[in-house]
DRENPA-3360 file (N, C-alpha, C; in nm, 2 decimals, always signed):
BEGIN
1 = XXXXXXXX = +0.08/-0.12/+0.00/+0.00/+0.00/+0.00/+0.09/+0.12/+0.00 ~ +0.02/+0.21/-0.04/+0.10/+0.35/-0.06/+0.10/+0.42/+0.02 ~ +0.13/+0.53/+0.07/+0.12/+0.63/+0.17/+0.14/+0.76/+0.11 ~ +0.05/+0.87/+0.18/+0.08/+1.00/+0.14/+0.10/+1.07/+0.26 ~ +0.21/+1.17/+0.30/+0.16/+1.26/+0.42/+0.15/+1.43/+0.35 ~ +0.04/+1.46/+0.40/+0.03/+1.57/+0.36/+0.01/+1.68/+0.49 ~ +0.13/+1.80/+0.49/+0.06/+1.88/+0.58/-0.04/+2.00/+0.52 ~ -0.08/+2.05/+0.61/-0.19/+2.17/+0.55/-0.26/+2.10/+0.55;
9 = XXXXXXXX = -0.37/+1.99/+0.55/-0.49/+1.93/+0.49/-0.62/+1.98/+0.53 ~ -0.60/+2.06/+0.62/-0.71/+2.14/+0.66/-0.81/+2.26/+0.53 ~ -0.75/+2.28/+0.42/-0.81/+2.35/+0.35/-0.75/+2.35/+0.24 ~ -0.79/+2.42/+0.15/-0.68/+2.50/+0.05/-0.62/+2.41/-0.05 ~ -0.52/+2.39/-0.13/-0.43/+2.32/-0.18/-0.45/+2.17/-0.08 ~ -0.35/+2.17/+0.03/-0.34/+2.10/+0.09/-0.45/+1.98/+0.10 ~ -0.62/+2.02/+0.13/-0.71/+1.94/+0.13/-0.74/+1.89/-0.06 ~ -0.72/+1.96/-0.12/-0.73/+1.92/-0.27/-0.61/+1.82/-0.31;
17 = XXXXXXXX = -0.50/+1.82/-0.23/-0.41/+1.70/-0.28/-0.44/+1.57/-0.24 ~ -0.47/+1.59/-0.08/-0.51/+1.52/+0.03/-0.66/+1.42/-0.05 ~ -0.73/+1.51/-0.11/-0.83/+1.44/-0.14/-0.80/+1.34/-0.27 ~ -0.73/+1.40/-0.36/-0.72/+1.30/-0.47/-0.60/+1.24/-0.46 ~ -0.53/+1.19/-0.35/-0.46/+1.09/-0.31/-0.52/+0.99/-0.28 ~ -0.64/+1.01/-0.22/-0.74/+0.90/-0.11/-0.81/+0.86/-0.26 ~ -0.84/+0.93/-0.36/-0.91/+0.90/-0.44/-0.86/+0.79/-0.53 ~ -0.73/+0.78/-0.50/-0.65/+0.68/-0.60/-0.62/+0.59/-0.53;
25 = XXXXXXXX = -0.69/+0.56/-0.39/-0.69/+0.42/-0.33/-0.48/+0.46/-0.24 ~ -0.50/+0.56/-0.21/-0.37/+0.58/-0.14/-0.36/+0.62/+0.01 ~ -0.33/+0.58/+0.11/-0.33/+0.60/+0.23/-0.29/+0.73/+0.30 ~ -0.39/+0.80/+0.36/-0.32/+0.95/+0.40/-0.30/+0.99/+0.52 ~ -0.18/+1.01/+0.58/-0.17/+1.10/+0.67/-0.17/+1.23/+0.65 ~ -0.26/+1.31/+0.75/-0.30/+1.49/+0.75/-0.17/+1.48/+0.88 ~ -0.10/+1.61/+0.88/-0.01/+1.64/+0.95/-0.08/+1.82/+0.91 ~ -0.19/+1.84/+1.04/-0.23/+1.95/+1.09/-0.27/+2.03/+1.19;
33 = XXXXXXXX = -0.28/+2.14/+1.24/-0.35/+2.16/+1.31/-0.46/+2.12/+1.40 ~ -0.57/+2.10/+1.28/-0.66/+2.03/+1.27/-0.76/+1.94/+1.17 ~ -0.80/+1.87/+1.29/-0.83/+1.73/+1.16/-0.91/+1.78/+1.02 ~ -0.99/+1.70/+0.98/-1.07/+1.74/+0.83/-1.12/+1.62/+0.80 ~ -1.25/+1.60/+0.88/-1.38/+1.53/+0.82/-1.41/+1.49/+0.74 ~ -1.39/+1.57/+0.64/-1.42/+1.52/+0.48/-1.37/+1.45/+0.44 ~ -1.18/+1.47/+0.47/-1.14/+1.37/+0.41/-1.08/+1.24/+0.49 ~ -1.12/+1.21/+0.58/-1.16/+1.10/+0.73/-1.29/+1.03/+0.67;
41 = XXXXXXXX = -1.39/+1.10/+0.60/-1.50/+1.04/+0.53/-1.47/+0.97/+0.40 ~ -1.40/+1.03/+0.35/-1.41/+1.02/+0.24/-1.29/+0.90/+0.22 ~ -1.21/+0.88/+0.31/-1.10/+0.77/+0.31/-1.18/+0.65/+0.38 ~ -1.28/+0.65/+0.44/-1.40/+0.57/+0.46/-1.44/+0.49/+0.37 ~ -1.49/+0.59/+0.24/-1.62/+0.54/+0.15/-1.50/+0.47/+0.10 ~ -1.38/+0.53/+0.06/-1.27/+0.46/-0.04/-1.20/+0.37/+0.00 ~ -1.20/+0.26/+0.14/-1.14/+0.19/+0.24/-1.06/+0.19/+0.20 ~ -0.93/+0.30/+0.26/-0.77/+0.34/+0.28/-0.80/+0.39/+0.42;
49 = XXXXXXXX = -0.66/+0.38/+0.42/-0.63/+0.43/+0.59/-0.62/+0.54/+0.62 ~ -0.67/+0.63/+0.68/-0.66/+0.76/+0.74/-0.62/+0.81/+0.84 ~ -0.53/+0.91/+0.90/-0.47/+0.91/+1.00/-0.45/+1.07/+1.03 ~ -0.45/+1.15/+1.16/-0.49/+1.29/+1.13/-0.33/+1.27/+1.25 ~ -0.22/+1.33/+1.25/-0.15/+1.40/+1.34/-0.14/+1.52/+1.36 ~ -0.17/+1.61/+1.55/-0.23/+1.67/+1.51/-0.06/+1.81/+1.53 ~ -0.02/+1.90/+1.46/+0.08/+1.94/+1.47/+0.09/+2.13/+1.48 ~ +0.16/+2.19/+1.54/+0.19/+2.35/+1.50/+0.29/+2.30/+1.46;
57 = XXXXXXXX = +0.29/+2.32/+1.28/+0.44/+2.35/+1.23/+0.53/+2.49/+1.24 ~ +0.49/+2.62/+1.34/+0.52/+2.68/+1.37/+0.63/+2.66/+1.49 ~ +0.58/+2.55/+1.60/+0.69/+2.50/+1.66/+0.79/+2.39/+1.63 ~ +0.90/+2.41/+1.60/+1.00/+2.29/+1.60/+1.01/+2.19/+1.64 ~ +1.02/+2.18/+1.78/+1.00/+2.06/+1.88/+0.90/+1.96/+1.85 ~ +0.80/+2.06/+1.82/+0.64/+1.97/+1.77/+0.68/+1.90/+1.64 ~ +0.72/+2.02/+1.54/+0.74/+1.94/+1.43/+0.80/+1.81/+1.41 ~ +0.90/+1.83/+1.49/+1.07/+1.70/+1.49/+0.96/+1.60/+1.57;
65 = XXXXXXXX = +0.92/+1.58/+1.67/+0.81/+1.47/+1.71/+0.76/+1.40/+1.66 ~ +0.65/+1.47/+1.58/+0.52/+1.40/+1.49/+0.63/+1.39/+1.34 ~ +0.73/+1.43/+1.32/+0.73/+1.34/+1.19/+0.83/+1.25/+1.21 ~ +0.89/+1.21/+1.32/+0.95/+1.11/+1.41/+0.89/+1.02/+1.41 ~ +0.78/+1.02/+1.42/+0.67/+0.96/+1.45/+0.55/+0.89/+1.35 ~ +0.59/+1.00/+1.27/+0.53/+0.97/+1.13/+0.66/+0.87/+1.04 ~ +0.73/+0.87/+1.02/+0.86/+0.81/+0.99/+0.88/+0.71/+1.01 ~ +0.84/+0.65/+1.11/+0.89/+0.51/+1.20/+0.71/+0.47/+1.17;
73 = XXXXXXXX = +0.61/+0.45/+1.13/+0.52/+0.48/+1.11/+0.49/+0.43/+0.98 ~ +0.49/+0.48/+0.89/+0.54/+0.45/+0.76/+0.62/+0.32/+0.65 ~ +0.72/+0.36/+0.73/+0.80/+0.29/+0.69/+0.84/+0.16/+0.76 ~ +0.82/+0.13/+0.83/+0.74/+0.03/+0.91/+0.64/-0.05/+0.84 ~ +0.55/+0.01/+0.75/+0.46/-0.05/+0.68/+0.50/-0.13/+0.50 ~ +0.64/-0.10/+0.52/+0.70/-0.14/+0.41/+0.62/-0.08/+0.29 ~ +0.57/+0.01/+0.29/+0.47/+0.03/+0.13/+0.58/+0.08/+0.06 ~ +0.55/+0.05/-0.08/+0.58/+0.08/-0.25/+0.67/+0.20/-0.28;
81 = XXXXXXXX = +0.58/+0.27/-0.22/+0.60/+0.45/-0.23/+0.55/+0.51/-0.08 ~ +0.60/+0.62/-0.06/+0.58/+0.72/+0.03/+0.59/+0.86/-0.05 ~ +0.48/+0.93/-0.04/+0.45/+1.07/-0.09/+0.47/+1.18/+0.02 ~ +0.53/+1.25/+0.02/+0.52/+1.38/+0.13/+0.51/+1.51/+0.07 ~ +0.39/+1.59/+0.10/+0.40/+1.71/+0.08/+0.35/+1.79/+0.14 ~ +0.50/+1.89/+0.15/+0.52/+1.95/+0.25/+0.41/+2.15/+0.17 ~ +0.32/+2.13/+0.22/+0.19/+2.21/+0.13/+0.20/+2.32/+0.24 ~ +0.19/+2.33/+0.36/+0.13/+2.39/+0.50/+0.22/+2.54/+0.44;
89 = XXXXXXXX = +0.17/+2.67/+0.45/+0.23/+2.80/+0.45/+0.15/+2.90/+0.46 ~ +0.22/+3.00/+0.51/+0.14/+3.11/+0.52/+0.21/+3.24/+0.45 ~ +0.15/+3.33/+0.43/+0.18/+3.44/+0.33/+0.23/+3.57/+0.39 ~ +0.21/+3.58/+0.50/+0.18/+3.63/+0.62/+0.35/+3.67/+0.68 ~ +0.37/+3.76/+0.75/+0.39/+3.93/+0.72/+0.38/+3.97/+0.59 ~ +0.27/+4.05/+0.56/+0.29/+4.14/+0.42/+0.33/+4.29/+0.45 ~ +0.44/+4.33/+0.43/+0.40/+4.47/+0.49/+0.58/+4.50/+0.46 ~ +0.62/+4.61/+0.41/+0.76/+4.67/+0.39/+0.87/+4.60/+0.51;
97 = XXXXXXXX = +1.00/+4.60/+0.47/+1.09/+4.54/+0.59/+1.13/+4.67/+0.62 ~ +1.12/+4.68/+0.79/+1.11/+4.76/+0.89/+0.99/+4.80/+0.95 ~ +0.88/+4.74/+0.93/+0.74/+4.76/+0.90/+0.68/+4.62/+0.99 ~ +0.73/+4.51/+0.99/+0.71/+4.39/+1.01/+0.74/+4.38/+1.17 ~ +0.61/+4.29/+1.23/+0.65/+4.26/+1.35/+0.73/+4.10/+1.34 ~ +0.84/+4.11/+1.41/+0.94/+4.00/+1.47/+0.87/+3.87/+1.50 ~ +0.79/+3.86/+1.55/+0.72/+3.74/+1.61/+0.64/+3.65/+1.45 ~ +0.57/+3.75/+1.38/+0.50/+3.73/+1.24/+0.58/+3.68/+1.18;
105 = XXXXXXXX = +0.74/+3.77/+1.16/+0.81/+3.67/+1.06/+0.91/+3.53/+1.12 ~ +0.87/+3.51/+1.26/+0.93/+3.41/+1.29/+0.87/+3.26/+1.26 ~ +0.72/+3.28/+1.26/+0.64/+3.22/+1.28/+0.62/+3.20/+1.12 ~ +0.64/+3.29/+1.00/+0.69/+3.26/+0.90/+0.78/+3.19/+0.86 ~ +0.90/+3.23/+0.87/+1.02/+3.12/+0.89/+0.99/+3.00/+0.91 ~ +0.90/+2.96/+1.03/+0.91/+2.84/+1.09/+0.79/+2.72/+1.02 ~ +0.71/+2.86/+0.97/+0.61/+2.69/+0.89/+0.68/+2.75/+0.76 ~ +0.71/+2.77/+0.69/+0.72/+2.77/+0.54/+0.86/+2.71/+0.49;
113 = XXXXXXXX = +0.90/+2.73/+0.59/+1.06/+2.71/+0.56/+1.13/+2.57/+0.67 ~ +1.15/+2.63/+0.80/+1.18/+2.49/+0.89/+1.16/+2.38/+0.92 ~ +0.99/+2.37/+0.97/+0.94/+2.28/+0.90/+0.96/+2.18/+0.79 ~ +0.97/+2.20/+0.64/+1.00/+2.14/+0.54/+1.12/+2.09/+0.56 ~ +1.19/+2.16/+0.66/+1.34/+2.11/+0.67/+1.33/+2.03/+0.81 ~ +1.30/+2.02/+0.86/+1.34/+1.92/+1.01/+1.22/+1.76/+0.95 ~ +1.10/+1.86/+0.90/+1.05/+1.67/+0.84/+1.15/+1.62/+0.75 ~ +1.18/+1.69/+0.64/+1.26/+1.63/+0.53/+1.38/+1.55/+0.62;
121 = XXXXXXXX = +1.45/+1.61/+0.73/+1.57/+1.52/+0.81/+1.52/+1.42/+0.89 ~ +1.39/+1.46/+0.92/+1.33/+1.33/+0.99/+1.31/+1.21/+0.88 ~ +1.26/+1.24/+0.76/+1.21/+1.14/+0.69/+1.27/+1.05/+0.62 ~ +1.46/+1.12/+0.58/+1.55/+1.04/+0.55/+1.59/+0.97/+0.63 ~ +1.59/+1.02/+0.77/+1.64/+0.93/+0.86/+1.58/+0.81/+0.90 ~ +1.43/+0.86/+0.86/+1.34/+0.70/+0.92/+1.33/+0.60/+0.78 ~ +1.38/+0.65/+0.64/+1.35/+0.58/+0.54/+1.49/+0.46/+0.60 ~ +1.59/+0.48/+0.65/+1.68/+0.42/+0.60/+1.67/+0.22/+0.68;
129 = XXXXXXXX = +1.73/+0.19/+0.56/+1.62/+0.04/+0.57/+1.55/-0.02/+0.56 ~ +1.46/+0.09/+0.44/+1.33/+0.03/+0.38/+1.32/+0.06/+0.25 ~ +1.32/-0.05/+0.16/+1.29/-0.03/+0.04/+1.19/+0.02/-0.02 ~ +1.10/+0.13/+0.08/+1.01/+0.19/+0.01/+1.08/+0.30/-0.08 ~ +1.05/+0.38/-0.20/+1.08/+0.51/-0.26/+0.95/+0.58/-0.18 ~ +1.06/+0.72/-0.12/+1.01/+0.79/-0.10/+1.02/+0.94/-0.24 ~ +0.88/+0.99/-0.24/+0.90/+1.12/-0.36/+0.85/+1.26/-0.23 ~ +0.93/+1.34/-0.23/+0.90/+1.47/-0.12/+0.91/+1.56/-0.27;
137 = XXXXXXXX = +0.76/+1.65/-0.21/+0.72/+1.76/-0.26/+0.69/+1.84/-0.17 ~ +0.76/+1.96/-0.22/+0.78/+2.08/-0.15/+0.70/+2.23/-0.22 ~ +0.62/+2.24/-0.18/+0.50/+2.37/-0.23/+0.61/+2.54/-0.23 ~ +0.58/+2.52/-0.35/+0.65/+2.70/-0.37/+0.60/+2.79/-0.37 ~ +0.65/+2.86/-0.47/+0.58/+3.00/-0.51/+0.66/+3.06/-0.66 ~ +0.55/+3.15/-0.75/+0.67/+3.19/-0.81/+0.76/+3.30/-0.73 ~ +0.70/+3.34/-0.63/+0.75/+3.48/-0.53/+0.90/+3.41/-0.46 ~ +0.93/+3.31/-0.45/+1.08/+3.20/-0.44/+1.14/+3.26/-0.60;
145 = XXXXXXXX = +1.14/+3.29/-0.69/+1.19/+3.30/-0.76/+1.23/+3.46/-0.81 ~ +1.16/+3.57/-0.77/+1.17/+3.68/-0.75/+1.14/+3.78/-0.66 ~ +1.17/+3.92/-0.67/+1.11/+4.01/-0.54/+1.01/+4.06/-0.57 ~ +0.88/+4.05/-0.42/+0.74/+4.10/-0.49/+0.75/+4.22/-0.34 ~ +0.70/+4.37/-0.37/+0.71/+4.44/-0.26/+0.61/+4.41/-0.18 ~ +0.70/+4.42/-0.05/+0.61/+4.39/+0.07/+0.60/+4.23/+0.17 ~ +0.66/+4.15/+0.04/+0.69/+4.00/+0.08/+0.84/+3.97/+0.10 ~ +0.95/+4.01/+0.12/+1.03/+3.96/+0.19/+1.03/+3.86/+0.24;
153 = XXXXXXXX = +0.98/+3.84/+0.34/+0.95/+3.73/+0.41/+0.94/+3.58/+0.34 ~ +0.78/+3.60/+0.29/+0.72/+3.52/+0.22/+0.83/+3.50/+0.08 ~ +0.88/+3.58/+0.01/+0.99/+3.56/-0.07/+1.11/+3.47/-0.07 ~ +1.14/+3.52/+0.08/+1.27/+3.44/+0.12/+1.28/+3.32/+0.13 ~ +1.15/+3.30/+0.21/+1.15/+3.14/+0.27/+1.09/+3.07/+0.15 ~ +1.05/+3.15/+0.03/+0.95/+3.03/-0.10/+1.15/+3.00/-0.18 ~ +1.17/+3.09/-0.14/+1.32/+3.08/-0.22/+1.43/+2.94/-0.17 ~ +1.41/+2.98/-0.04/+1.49/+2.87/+0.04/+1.44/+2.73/+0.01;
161 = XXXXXXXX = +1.30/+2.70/+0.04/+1.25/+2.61/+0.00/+1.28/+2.55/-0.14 ~ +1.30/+2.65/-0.24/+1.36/+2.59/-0.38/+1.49/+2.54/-0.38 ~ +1.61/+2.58/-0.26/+1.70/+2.59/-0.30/+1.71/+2.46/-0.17 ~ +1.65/+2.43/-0.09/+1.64/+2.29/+0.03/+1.60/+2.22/-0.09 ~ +1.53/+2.19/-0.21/+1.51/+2.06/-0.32/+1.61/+2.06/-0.36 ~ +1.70/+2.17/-0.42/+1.80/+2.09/-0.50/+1.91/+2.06/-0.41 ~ +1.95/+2.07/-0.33/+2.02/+2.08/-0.26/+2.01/+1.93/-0.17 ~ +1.88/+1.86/-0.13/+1.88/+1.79/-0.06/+1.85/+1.64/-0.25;
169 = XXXXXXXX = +1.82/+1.70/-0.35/+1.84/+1.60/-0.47/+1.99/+1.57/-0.49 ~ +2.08/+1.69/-0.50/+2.21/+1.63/-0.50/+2.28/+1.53/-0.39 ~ +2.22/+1.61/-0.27/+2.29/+1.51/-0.18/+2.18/+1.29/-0.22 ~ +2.11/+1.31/-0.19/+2.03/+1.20/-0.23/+2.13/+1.15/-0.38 ~ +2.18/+1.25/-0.50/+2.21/+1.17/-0.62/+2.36/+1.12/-0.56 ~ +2.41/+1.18/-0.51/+2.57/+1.12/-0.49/+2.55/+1.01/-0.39 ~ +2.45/+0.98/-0.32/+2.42/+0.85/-0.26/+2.38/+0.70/-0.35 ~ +2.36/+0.78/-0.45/+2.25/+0.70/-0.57/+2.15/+0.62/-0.48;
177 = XXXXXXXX = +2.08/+0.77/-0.43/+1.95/+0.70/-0.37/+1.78/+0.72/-0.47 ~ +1.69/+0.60/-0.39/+1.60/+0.56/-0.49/+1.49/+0.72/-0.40 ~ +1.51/+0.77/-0.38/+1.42/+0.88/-0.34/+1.42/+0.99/-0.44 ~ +1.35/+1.05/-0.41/+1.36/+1.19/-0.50/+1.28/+1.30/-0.44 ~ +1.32/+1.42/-0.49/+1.26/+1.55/-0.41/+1.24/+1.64/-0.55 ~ +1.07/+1.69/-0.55/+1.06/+1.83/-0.64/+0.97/+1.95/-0.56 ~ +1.04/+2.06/-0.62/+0.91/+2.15/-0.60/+0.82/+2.17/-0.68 ~ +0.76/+2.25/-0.64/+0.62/+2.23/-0.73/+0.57/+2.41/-0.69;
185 = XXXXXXXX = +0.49/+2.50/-0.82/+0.43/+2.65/-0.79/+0.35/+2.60/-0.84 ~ +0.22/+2.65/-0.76/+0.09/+2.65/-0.79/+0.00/+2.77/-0.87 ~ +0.07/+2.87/-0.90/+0.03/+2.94/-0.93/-0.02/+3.04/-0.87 ~ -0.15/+3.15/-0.92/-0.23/+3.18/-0.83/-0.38/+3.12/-0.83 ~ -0.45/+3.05/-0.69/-0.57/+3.02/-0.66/-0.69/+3.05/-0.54 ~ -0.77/+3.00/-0.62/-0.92/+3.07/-0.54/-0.90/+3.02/-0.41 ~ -0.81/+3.04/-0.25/-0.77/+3.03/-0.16/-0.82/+3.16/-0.05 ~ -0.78/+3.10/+0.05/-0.79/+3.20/+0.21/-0.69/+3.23/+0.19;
193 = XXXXXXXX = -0.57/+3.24/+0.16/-0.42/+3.29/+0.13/-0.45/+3.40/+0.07 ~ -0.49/+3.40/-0.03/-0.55/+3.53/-0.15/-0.64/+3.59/-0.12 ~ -0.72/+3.60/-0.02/-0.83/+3.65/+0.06/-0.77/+3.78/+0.14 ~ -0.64/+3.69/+0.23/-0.55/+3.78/+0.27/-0.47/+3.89/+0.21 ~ -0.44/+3.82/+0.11/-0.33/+3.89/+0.04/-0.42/+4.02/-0.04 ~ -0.54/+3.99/-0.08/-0.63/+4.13/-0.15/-0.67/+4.21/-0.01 ~ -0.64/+4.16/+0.10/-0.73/+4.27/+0.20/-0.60/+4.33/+0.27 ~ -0.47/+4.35/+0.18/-0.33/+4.41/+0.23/-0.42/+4.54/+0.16;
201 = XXXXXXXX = -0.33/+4.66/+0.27/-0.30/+4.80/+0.21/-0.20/+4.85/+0.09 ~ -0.25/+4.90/+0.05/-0.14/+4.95/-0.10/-0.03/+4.98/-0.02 ~ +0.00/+5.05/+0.08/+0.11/+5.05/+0.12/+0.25/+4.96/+0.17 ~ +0.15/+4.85/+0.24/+0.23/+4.73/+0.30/+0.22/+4.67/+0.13 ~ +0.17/+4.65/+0.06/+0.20/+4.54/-0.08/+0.13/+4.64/-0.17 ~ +0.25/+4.63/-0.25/+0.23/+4.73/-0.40/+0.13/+4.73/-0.48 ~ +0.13/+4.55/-0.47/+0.05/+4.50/-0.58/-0.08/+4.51/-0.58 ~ -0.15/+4.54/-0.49/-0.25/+4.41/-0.43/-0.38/+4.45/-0.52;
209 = XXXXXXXX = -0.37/+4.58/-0.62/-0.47/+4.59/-0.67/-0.44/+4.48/-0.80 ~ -0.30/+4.44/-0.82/-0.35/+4.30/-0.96/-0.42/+4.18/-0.90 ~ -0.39/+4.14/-0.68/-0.48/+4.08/-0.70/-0.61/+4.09/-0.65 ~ -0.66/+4.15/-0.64/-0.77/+4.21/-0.68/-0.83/+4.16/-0.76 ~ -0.78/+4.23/-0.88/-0.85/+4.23/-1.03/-0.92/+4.07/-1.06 ~ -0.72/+3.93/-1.04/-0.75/+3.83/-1.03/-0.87/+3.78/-0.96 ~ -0.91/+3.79/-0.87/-1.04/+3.76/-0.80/-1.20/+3.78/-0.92 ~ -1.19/+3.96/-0.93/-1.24/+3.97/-1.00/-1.30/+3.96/-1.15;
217 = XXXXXXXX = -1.20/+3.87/-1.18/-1.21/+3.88/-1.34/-1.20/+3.70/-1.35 ~ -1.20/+3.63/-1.24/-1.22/+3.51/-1.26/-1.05/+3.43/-1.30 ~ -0.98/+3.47/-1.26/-0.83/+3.43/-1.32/-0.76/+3.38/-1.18 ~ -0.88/+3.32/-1.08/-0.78/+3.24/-0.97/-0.84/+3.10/-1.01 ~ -0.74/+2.99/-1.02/-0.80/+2.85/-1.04/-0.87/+2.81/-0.91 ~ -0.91/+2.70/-0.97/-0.96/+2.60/-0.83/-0.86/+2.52/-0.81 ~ -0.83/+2.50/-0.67/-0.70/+2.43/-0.57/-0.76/+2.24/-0.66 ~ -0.84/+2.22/-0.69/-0.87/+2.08/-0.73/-0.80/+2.11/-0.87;
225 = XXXXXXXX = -0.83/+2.18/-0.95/-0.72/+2.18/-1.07/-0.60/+2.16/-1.06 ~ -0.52/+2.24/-0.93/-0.39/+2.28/-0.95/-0.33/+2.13/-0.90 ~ -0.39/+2.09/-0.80/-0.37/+1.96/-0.72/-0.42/+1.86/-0.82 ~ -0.46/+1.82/-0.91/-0.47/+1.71/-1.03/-0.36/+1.72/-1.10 ~ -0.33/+1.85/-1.14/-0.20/+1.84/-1.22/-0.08/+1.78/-1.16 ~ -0.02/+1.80/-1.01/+0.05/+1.78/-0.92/+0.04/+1.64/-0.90 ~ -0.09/+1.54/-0.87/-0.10/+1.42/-0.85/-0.05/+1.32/-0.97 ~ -0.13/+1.36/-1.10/-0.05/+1.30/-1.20/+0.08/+1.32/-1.27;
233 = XXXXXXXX = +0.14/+1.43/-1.22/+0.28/+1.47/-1.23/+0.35/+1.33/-1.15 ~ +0.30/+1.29/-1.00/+0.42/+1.24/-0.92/+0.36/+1.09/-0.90 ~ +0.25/+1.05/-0.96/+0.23/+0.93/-0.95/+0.19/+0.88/-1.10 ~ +0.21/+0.97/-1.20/+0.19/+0.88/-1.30/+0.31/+0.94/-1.43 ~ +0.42/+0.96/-1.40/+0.51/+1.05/-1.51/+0.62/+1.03/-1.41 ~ +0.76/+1.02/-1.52/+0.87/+1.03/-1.45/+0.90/+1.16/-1.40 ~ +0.95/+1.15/-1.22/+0.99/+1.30/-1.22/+1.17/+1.33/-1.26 ~ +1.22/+1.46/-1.27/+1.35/+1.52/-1.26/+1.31/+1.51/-1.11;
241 = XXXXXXXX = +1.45/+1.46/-1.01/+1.44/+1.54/-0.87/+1.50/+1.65/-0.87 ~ +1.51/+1.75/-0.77/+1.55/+1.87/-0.83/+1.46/+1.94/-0.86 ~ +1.38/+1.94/-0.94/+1.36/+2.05/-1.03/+1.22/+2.12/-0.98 ~ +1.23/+2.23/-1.05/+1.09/+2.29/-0.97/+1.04/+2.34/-1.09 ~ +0.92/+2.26/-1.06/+0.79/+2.26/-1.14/+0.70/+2.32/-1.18 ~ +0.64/+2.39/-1.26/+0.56/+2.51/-1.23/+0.40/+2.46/-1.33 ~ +0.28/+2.50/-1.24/+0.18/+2.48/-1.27/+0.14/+2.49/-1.43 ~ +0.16/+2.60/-1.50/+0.12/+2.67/-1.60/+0.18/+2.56/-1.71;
249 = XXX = +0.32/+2.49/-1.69/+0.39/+2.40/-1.80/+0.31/+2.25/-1.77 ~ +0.22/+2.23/-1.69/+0.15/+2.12/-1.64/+0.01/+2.09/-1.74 ~ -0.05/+2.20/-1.73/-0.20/+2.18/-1.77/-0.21/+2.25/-1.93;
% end
């Protein structure tokens, strides 16, 4: 049997991956907050296993725990494949640097960025000895690849996160191990993320009247689109590890 862990599953992206993993008869761990019903139901009607851990990936300690835990867990179960993606982020400080309260972007740092890095060291450490292939997907941005005013923050850590895939594909290729790591940008979608991001002041974010408009003019996808292209990307097509992926070259 297969395994997926997905954090974020509570909403957004995260619950749209979450769901068409279960849909393809694959086993899911939610690594959130909190749980999500629907798809605890919905891994019911589809008899696969479901499992909710409940986590702040804002704290470290917590994080390094439950994916310890998750890890030994897993892999333990000897399955085929193991899926991780690492989805959970927030957009959050928007607002000019010097502008930003210290605590907001720590708490940024810590889910967008740390996180993805203390599971990803948890999860090689618990693969070792099991012939499962694990594939880790790491959720970006195109804002990891340029400066958008006002996101610093959010910029830095989507950046870092590009630069922890390739970085942890090399070390994986000079092992010639059977795992692989990609990232993946979703673009822009019809989310609570973007909810936030339109209700910033022109001052703290330059942009925010393009997204705006996006709302308005119908140009945010549905998280079920963006998350279908992503599922059959990594379970039905060879991936590059390494490489970061971008929505728009998918569909």
């Amino acid at each position: 049997m297969d395994y997926a862990i997905v954090t974020g599953a509570t909403r957004g992206l995260g619950e749209s991956i979450a769901k068409l993993f279960i849909e393809k008869g694959i086993s899911l761990i939610n690594v959130s907050r909190s749980n999500n019903e629907r798809l605890q139901k919905l891994a019911g009607e589809k008899e696969v296993s479901y499992e909710f851990f409940p986590c702040d990936l804002a704290q470290s300690g917590e994080t390094e725990a439950v994916f310890r835990e998750v890890g030994t867990k897993v892999f333990g179960y000897q399955s085929d494949r193991v899926y991780i993606v690492h989805n959970a982020g927030v957009v959050t400080p928007i607002n000019r640097s010097g502008e930003v309260e210290n605590q907001a972007l720590e708490t940024s740092v810590h889910v967008n960025l740390l996180s993805p890095m203390i599971s990803t060291n948890e999860m090689i450490k618990a693969a070792r000895g099991s012939d499962s292939k694990m594939i880790m997907i790491n959720i970006s941005s195109g804002a990891g690849s340029r400066p958008v005013h006002g996101w610093s923050t959010y910029c830095a850590t989507k950046a870092g996160v590009n630069m922890l895939t390739e970085t942890v594909s090399l070390e994986l290729s000079k092992k010639h191990s059977r795992h692989q790591v990609i990232a993946f940008s979703p673009g822009v979608m019809d989310t609570d993320m973007q909810g936030e991001i339109r209700s910033s002041s022109k001052e703290a974010f330059a942009d925010v009247e393009s997204f705006q408009r996006y709302k308005e003019e119908g140009m945010l996808r549905e998280t079920d689109t963006v998350a279908n292209a992503l599922i059959k990307l990594v379970t039905e097509s060879e991936i590059e590890s390494g490489k970061l992926y971008h929505v728009n070259d998918l569909l």
